[in-house]
Structures are given as C-alpha cells and as structure tokens.
Wavefront OBJ file of the C-alpha trace (Angstrom):
o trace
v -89.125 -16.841 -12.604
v -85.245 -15.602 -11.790
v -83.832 -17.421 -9.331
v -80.743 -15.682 -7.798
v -77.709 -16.864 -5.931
v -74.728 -15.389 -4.288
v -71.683 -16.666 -3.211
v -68.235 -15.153 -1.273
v -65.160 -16.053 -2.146
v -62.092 -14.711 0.088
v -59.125 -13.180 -1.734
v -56.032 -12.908 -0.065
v -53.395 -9.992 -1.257
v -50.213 -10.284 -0.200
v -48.306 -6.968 0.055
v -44.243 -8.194 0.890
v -42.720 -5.746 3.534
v -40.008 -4.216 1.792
v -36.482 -3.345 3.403
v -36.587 0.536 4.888
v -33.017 1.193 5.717
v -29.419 -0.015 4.647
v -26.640 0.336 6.990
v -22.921 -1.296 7.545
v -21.842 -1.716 11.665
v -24.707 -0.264 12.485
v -24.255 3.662 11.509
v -26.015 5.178 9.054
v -22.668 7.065 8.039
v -19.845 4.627 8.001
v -15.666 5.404 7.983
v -13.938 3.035 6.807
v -9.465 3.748 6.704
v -7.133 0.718 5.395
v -3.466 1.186 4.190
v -2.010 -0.311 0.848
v -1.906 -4.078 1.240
v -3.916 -4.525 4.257
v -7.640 -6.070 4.094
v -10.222 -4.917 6.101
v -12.663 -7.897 7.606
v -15.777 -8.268 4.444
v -18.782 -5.954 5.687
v -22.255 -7.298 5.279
v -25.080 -5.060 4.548
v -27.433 -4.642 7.352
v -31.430 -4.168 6.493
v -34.427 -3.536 8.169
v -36.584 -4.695 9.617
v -35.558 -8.010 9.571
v -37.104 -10.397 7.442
v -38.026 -8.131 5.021
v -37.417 -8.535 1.427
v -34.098 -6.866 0.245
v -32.632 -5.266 -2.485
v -32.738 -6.866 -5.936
v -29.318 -5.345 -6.871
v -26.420 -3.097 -5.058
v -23.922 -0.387 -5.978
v -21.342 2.502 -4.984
v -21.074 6.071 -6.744
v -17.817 7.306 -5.347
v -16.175 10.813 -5.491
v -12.560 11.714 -4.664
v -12.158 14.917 -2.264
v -8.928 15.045 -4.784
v -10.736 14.701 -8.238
v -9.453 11.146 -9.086
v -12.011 9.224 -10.885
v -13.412 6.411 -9.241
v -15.497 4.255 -11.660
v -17.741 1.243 -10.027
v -18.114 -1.795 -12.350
v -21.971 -3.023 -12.352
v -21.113 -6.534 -13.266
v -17.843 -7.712 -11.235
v -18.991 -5.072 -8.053
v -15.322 -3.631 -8.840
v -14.440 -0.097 -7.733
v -11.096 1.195 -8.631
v -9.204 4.620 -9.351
v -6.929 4.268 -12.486
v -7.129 0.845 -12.830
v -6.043 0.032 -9.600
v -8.568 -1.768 -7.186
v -10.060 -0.583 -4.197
v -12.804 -2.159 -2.948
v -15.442 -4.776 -3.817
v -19.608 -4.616 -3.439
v -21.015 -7.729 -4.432
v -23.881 -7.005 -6.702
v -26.538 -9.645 -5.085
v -25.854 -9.114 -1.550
v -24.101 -5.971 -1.074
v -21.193 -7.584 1.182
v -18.563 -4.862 1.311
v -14.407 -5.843 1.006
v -12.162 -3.106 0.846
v -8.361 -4.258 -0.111
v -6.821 -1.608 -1.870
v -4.051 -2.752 -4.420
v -0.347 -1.648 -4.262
v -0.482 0.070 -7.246
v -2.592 3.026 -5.985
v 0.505 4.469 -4.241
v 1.683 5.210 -7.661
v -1.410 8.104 -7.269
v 0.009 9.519 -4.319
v 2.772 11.520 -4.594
v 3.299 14.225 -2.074
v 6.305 16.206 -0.758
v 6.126 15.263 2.522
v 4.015 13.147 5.078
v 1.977 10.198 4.028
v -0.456 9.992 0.906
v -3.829 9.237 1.232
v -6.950 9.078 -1.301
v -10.486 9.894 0.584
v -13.575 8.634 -1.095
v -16.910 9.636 -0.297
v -19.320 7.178 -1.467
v -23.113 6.343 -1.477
v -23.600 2.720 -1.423
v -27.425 1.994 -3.213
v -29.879 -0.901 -3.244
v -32.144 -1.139 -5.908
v -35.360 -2.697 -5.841
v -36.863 -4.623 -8.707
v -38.151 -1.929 -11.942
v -41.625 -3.608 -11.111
v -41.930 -2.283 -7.564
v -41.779 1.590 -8.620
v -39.308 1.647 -4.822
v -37.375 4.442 -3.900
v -33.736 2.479 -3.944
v -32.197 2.592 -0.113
v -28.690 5.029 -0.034
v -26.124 5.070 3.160
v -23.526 7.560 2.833
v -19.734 5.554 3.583
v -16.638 7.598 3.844
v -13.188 5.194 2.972
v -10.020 6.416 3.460
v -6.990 4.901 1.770
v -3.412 5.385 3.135
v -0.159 5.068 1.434
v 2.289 2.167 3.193
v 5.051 4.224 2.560
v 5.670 7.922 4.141
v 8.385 10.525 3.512
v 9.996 12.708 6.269
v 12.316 15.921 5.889
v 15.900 15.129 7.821
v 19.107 16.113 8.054
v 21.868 13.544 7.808
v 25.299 12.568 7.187
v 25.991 12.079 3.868
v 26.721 8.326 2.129
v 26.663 6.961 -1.553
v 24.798 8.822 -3.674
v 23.430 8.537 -7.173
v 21.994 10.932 -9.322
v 18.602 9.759 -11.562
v 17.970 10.764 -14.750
v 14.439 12.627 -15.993
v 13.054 11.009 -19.080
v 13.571 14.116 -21.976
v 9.871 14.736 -21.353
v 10.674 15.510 -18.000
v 13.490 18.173 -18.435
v 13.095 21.843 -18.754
v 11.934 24.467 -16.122
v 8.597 24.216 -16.864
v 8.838 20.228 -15.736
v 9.515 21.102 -11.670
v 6.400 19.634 -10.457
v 6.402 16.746 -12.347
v 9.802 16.429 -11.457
v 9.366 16.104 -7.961
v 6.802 13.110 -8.633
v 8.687 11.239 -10.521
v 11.779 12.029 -8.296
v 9.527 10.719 -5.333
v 8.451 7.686 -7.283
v 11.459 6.893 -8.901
v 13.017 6.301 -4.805
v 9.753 4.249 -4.027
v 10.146 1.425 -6.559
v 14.122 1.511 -5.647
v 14.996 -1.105 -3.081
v 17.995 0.799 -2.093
v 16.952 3.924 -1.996
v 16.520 5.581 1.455
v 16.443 9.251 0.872
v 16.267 11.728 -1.696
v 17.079 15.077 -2.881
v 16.542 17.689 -5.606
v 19.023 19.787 -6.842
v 17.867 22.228 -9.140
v 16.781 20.079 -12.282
v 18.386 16.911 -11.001
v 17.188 14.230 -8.844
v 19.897 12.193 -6.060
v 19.396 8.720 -4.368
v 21.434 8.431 -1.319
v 22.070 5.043 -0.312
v 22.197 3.874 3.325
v 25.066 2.843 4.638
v 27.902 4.740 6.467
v 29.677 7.433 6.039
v 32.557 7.945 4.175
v 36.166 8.526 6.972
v 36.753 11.536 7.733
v 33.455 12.890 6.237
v 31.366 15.669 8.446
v 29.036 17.494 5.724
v 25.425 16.911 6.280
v 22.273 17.094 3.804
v 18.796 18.038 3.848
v 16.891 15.684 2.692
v 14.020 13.276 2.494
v 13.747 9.991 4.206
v 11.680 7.117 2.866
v 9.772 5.287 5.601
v 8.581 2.012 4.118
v 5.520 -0.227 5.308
v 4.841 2.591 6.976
v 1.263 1.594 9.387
v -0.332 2.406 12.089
v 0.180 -0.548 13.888
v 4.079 -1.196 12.966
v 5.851 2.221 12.772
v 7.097 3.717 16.232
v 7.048 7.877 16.451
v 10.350 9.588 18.119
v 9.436 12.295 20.434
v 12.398 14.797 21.658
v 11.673 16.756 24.679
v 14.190 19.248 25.868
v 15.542 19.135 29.296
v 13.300 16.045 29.968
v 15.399 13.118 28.130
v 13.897 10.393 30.993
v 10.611 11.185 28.482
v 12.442 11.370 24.965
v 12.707 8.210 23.377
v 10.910 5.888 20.632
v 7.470 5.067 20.963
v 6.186 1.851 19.545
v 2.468 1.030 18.971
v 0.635 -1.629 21.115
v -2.934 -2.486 21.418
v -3.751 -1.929 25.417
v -5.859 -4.879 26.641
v -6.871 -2.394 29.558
v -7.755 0.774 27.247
v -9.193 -1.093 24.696
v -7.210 0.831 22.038
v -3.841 2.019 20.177
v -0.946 3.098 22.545
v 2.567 3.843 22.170
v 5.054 2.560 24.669
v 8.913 3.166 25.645
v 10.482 0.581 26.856
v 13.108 2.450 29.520
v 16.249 1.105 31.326
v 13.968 0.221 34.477
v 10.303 0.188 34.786
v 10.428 4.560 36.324
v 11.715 4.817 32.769
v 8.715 3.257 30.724
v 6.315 5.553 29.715
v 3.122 5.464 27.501
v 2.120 7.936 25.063
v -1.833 7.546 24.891
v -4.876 9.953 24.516
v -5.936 12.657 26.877
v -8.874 11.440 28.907
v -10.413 12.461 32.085
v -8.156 13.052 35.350
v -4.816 12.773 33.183
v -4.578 16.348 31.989
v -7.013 18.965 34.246
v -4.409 21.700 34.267
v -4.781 21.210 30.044
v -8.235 21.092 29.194
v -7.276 21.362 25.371
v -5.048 18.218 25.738
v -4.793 15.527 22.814
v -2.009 13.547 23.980
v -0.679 12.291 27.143
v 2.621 10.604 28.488
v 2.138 8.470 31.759
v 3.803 5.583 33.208
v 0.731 3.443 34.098
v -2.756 2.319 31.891
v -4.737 1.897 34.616
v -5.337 6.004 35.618
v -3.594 5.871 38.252
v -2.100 9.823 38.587
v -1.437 12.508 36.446
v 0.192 12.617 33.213
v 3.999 13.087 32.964
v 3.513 15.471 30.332
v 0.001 16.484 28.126
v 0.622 17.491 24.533
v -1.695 19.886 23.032
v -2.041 18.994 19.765
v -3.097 15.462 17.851
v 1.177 14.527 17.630
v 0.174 11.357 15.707
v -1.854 12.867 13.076
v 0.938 15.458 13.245
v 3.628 13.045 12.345
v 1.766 11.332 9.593
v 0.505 14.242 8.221
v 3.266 16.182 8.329
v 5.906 14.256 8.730
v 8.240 16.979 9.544
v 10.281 17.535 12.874
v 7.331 19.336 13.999
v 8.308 21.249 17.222
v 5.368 21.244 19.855
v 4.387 23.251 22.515
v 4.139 20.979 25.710
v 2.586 21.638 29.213
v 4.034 20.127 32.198
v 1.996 19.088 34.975
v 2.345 20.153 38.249
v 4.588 18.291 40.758
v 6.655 18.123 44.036
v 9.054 17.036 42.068
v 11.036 19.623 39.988
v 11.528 18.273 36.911
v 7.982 18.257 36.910
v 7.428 21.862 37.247
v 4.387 23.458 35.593
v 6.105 24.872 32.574
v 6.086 24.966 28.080
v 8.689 22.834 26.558
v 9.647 22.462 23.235
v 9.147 18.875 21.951
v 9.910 17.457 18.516
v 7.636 14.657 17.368
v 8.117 12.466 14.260
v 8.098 8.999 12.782
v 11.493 6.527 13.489
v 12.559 5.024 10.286
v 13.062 1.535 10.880
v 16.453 -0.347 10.645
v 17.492 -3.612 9.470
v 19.562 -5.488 11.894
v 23.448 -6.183 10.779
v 23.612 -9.769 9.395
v 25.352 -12.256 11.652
v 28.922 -12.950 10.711
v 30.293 -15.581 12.800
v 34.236 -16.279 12.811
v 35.226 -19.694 12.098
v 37.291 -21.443 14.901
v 40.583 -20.823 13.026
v 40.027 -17.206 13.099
v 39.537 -16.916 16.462
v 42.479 -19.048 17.321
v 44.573 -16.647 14.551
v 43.347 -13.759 16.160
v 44.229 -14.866 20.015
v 47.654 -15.849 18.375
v 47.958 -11.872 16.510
v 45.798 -9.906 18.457
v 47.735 -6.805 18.149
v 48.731 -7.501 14.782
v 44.783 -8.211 13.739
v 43.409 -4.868 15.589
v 45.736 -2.945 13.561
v 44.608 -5.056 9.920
v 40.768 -4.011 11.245
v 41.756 -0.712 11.473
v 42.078 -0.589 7.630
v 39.905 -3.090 6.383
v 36.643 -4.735 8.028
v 36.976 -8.380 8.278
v 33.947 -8.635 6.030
v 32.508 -6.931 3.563
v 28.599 -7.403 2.466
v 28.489 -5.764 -1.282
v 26.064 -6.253 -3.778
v 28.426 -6.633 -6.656
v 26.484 -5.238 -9.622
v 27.024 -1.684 -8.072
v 29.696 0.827 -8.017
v 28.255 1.236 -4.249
v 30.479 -0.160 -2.065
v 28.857 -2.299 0.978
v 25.588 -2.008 -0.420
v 24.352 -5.796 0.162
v 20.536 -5.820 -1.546
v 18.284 -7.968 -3.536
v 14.769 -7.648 -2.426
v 11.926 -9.671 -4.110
v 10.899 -7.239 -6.125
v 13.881 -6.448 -7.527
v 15.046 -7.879 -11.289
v 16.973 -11.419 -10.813
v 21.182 -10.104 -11.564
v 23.117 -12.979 -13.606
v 25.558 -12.941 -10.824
v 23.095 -13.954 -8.026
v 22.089 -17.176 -9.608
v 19.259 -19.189 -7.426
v 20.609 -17.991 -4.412
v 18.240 -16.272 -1.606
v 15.735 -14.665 -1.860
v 15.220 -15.867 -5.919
v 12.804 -18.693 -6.163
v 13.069 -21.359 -8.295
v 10.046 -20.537 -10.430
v 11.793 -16.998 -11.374
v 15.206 -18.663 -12.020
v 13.345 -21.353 -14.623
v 11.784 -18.660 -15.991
v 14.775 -16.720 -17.446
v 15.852 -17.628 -20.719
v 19.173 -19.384 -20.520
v 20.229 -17.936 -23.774
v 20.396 -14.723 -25.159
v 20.609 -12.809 -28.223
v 23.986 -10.950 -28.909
v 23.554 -7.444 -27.330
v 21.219 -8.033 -25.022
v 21.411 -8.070 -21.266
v 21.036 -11.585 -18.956
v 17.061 -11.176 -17.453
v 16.382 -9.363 -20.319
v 13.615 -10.635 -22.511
v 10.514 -10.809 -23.979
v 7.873 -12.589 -21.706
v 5.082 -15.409 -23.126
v 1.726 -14.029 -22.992
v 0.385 -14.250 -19.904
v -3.198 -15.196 -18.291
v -5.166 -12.688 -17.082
v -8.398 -14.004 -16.530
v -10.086 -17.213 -17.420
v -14.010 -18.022 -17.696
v -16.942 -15.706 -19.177
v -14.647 -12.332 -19.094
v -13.548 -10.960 -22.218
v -12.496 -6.927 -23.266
v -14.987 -4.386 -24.224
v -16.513 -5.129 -28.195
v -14.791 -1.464 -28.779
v -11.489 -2.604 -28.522
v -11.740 -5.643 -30.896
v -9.154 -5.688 -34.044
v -11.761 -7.018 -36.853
v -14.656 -9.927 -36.530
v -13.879 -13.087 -34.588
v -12.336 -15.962 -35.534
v -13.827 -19.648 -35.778
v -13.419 -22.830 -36.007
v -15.706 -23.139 -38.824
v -16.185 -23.038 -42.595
v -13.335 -25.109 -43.525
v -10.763 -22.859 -40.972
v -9.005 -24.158 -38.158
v -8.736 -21.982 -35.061
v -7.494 -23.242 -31.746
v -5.530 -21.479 -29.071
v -2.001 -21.918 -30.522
v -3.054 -20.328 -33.869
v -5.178 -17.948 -32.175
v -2.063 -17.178 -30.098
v 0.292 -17.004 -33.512
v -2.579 -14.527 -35.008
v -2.425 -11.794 -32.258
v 1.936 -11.644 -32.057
v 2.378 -11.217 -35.426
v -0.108 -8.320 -35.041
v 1.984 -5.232 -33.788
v -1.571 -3.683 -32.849
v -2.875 -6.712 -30.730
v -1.707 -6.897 -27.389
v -4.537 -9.091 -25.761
v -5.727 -11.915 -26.978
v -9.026 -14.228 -26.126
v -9.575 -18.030 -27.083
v -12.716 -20.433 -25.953
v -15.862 -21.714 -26.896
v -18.576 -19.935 -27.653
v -21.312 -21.729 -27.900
v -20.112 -24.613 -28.391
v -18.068 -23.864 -30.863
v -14.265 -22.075 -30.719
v -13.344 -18.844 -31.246
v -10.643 -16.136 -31.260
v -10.757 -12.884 -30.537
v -7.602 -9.930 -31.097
v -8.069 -6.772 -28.999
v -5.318 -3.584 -29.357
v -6.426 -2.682 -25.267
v -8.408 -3.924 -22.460
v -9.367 -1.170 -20.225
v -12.580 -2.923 -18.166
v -13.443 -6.827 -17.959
v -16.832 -7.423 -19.627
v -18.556 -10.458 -18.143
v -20.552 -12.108 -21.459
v -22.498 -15.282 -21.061
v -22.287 -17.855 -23.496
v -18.507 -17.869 -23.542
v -15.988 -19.998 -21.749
v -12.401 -19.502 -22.483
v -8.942 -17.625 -21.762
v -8.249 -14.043 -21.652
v -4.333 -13.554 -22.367
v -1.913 -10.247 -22.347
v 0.850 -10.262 -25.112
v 3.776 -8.214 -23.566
v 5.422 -5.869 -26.374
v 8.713 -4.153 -24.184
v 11.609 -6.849 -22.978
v 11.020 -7.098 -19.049
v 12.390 -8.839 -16.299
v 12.288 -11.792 -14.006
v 11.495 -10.400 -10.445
v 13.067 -12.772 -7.749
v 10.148 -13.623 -5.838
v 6.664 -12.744 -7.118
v 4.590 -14.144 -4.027
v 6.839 -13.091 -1.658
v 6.831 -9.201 -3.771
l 1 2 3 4 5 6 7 8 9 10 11 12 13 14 15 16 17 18 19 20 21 22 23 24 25 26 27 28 29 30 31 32 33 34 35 36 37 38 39 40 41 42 43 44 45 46 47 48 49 50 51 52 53 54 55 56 57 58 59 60 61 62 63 64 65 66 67 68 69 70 71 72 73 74 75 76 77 78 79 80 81 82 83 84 85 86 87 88 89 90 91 92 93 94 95 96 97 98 99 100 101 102 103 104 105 106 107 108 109 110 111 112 113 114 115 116 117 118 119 120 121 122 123 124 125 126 127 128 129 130 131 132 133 134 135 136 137 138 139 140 141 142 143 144 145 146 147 148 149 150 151 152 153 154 155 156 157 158 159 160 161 162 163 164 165 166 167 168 169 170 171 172 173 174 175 176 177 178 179 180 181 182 183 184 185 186 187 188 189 190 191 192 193 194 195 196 197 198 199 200 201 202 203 204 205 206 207 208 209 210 211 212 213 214 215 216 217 218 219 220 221 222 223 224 225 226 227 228 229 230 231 232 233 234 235 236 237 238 239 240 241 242 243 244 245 246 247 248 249 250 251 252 253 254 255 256 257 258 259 260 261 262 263 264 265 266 267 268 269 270 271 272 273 274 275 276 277 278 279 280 281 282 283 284 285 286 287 288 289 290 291 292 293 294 295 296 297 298 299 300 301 302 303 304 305 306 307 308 309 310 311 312 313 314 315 316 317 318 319 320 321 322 323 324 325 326 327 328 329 330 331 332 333 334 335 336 337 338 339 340 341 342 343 344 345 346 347 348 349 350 351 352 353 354 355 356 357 358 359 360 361 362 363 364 365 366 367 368 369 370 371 372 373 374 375 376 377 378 379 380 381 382 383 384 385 386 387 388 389 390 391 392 393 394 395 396 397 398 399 400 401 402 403 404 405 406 407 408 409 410 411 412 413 414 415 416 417 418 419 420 421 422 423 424 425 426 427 428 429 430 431 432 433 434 435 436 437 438 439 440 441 442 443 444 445 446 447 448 449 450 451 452 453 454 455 456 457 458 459 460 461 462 463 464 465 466 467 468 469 470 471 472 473 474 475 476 477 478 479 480 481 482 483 484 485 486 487 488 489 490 491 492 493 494 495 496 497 498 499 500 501 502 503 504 505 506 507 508 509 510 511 512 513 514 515 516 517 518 519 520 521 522 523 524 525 526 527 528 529 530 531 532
C-alpha cells in the first residue's frame, strides 16, 4: 500500500521597485549658468518614485557646442576641459557641484564681449550589471561664463607699453594667434586696462591720466574685470533724454522677485529702473524686452521700452551697440511717441583715489603760503603714488597675484608666508623672487599618476635598499625626465614611484602616501596666494 501526502509551502518573491526617472530641480531638462570663481549651491539627484531603489553608480558624457573636450573621470566624479575643473558628480549619489576653476578663462579668448563655454551633457545612472536595467539619462545644459569681458572704446591716450610675441608667434601667418595671446597676455597683467593691435605688435595702455596738453584718442579695447551679473552696472546713452541716461547697477527686487538695474538720480523723479517688459508696461511695443520705469510696483507706463534683450546685448557684444528705442506716449513732451537712438554697454569699474591726508603742519604751511603753494601744485602734485619698478610714472600696483618686487618688502598686500618663502640669497645673475621652488604637494592619500607615465619599476624599501621619502625625493631631481614624484606605503611596506607627467589622478587601493610635483623653470613668489 502507497500512502501519499501533500504539503504547501508559501514562497515569497520579492521583486524591488526600481527608480523610473532622474531629474535635478525638478525638470527633466536642466540649465545650469555660473561664472569663473563662483559656486553654484550642490544639486541632489531627484528619483522616482520615492523609496525606490536607486542607481548603483552615476555619470556625465559632456559635449562642447565649441568642440573642447570635456572628459568625465569615473573614479573622482571629475569633469573638466583641459585640465581645468568644472564640475563634480559624485559617483554613489549623483549630487551635482558645479565650480568652475579660474583657469578655464585661459580657453576663452574672444575679440570682443564675454567668453563663455556651453556644455551639453547627459547625466546617467546605472543600475547594477545583474539587473539587465535600462540606466536612467536627464539631459542638463551648463553654461560657463568668463569673469572678465572686453569692450571696444575710444579713449584718451596714457602710458603705453608694447608686448612682445614669443618667435613662434611672429610672422603674418600668426594674426589669429596673435590676437589670443595679445588678449591673454592683458588678462594675467594687473595693470593692464586696455589693449591694442598694431599690425604685428601688441600695446598695453595703462590707466592713469593723460599726459598735459595731450588730445589724441585711440581705439581700443577695454578690460572689464570680475565682470558678473550681479556686480557689473551697464551705461545706457539716450539722446535728447539725459534725465534717462545714466549707469545702471544690478539689484535683486524683493517685489519682482528678480534681477533689476537701478539709477540712482539727483532726486527720487530722477531714479529709474531698467527691468523686463511685462504686461501693462509696454502695450504700444508688443515686441518689447526691456523697460525703464521709475516704480517696481506697476504702477504706469514705462518711461521708455527697448526692443531688443540690451543685457544680453552688452555681454554679448560688448560693443557701443546703438538701439532703436520707442517712447511711450505722454502729455508730457519729452515723452512723445517717437525712435531714439540709445547706446547700451557695460561701465568699467573704477578704483577709488587712495586717501592722502595732510599732516597738521601742511595745512598750517599752506594757510601761511597759500598763493605761493597753488602755484607749486600747479607743477607738481603734492603726492605722487608710483610703483617704482616701472618706467610708468604714477602707476601705484601690486595685486596678489602679482610676483613679490625686492623693493616692496612685507609691506601690503604680501603676506608673510610669501615673504618667508623667498630665498634670501641668490645666485650671481639672477633676479630677487627668482628661483627654483621645493616640490610641492599635490595630493595626498590613495591617488597616484596613470601606470603609463611611470619612469621604470618602483622602488622599495626592501632587499637590503633603503627608500624613504627624502631619498625618494633625491631620486626623482636628479632625474631631468621626472617631474612628479610619489612616496607611501603600499601594503605595508614603502615605496617610490618617478613619473615624467601626470595628466589624470588614478585612485588605487592599497596605497597610502604623497603625490608631489618637482618644478623644472625658476618661478616666483606671488604676494598673496589665498587672497589670489
């Protein structure tokens, strides 16, 4: 006899609910715009639905609209052009930083206006191998702008300099890369506040004023520096209507909720805004961008509606663009309905004049010989701010950036870091600030260079040789061909390894130690790094 017996047994299959769409603010198309040394708040991906299980891993393919290459580093979450940084997506959780670095103005010469790079890029996030998932995409758009623009003017000429192409440089054939470096060449100068070409040769002029008796003018072009949306004020020129002329400075608008510009007039009929068309402000121009009024809260019509974007003119342009303007009708007959030129662009700003108070004895000298000191003024300023080191006269500059002079000493703005640093002596011949640097740190834990650039087999502290960083150190500068050098443990035990470059960073577990850069070129001592 069979006997037969059945039992049930409950299974339960879990089946996770996986992550359906990736998104940053809440768009499924995102625009993201910075300028050169700002940060823009850290952006953290958004999936749904919520509670579902995300992304194993995250990353950006970029492309330039100008054909610069843009190459994403899988390990670090690193995206730069050139090797100069631009943004940041963290591999494990795909929180987005864009900071670009100040070196990618170096990749945006132009003529005239303000550079900018524009990346379109598809941000990804991959699900593990093992779930066979279509990865999630969202489609981000970043646009990078240069923090320093350039404007065609005409102005009195000052001191001027002319800069030298490199040989490479000269020749006919050299024009456009001529201009660049031109361009370039003024951006890195602190003192440079316009240039010019002249055939094959490259001017700085210097500001400052004019020479006595001097009339001649020059076309040329003006260097705006931290040049942002936020800080730099436009100068708009309208014929016949100079209660409206004036400079514009930008202001957030607690009442609009956005960017305006405002002038500041002699009394409050003066004071005008310059803000975007809207409803009620422009009906006789329904093609208006642009408005002028003298209140936020709507109240009337618009002064004067420009028909074109004149911000995005002035940036992009950058020229004195002239502008066809449409008054608004009015009782009033400055206000009749009629086209007026306008010229729109940025306004360079100005330092102020440093604060030279007389002493007590002066004063009492100068009530004593007042007719006999207006006539000594007449020649001579009472004083003179001049940077010494130049053969420009009243030229007072040392910015932080610039290379520490003997002369200055640990005076303002040089910090007393820099002024240690600079070798006290010097070898016959050469210049004061003028040396060879230690090697420097570039990057300490598990980073190292790519195994391509490494000059032979490691080093270690094994079989009978010593190795620690000083030799390690000794090895790689008294090798003309290294110029980076890495010492650590690795795996316990130490190591050294010579590279001749170091294009990426290569993260590489088991390995703890320094990653160094051996300068090869005498440099100098910059008076204020942080500050820089």
């Amino acid at each position: 006899t069979e006997l037969s017996q059945t039992e049930h047994v409950g299974v339960v299959v879990l089946w996770p609910q996986m992550a359906s769409s990736l998104m940053y603010s809440g768009h499924a198309t995102s625009s993201l715009s910075v300028t050169i040394g700002e940060q823009l708040p850290p952006a953290a991906a958004q999936l749904s639905p919520a509670g579902a299980m995300t992304p194993e891993r995250f990353e950006v393919a970029c492309d330039d609209v100008n054909g610069r290459k843009a190459t994403f580093d899988v390990e670090t979450g690193a995206l730069d052009i050139d090797g100069n940084f631009v943004l940041e997506l963290a591999p494990a959780t795909g929180m987005l930083t864009v900071a670009p670095s100040k070196g990618l103005s170096m990749v945006m010469a132009v003529g005239s206006g303000r550079g900018k790079i524009q990346l379109s890029c598809s941000v990804w996030g991959f699900f593990s191998d093992k779930a066979h998932l279509q990865p999630l995409g969202h489609n981000l758009r970043v646009e990078v702008k240069d923090d320093v623009c350039w404007q065609p003017s005409t102005i009195q000429s000052t001191t001027e300099s002319e800069v030298l192409f490199p040989a490479s440089l000269r020749g006919s054939g050299s024009l456009d890369k001529q201009d660049i470096f031109c361009q370039q060449a003024c951006r890195l100068a602190s003192n440079c506040s316009h240039y010019w070409r002249d055939g094959s040769k490259c001017f700085f002029q210097y500001p400052g004023k004019a020479a006595k008796g001097s009339s001649s003018t020059r076309q040329l072009i003006t260097k705006i520096d931290r040049c942002t949306d936020q800080t730099t004020c436009v100068n708009i020129s309208i014929a016949s209507r100079w209660f409206l002329s004036g400079v514009y400075c930008p202001q957030m608008s607690a009442v609009l909720k956005e960017l305006v510009y405002f002038k500041k007039g002699a009394t409050v009929a003066d004071s005008f805004y310059l803000v975007k068309a809207r409803t009620g402000l422009c009906d006789d121009e329904p093609l208006a961008k642009y408005a002028l009024v003298s209140r936020l809260d709507g109240g009337g019509a618009a002064a004067h509606c420009f028909t074109q974007n004149v911000i995005a003119e002035a940036y992009g342009q950058n020229a004195a663009m002239a502008s066809e303007l449409s008054a608004i009708g009015s009782t009033d007959a400055l206000f009749e309905n009629r086209s007026t030129a306008a010229v729109v662009a940025l306004h360079p700003t100005n330092c102020p004049a440093p604060v030279l108070q007389a002493s007590q004895e002066e004063e009492e000298e100068d009530a004593k010989n007042e007719e006999e000191q207006k006539e000594a003024e007449a020649e001579e300023q009472p004083f003179r701010v001049d940077d010494i080191l130049t053969a420009v006269a009243d030229d007072f500059s040392l910015d932080a950036c610039d290379c520490v002079p003997e002369q200055w000493g640990d005076s303002m703005p040089v910090s007393p870091e820099s002024f240690e640093d600079i070798p006290a002596f010097r070898k016959e011949g050469l210049s004061y600030n003028h040396f060879l640097p230690a090697p420097f740190l570039i990057v300490e834990g598990q980073f190292v260079c790519p195994m391509a650039k490494l000059m032979g087999i490691p080093l270690y502290d094994m079989d009978g040789m010593t190795m620690d960083e000083d030799i390690c150190q000794s090895r790689c500068l008294s090798n003309p061909s290294c110029n980076f050098y890495w010492s650590g443990t690795q795996h316990d035990t130490f190591a050294c390894r010579l590279y001749e470059s170091c294009p990426d960073l290569v993260r590489e577990s088991g390995v703890e130690g320094k990653l160094m850069a051996v300068m090869r070129e005498r440099s100098c001592r910059i008076a204020n790094p942080d500050a820089c």
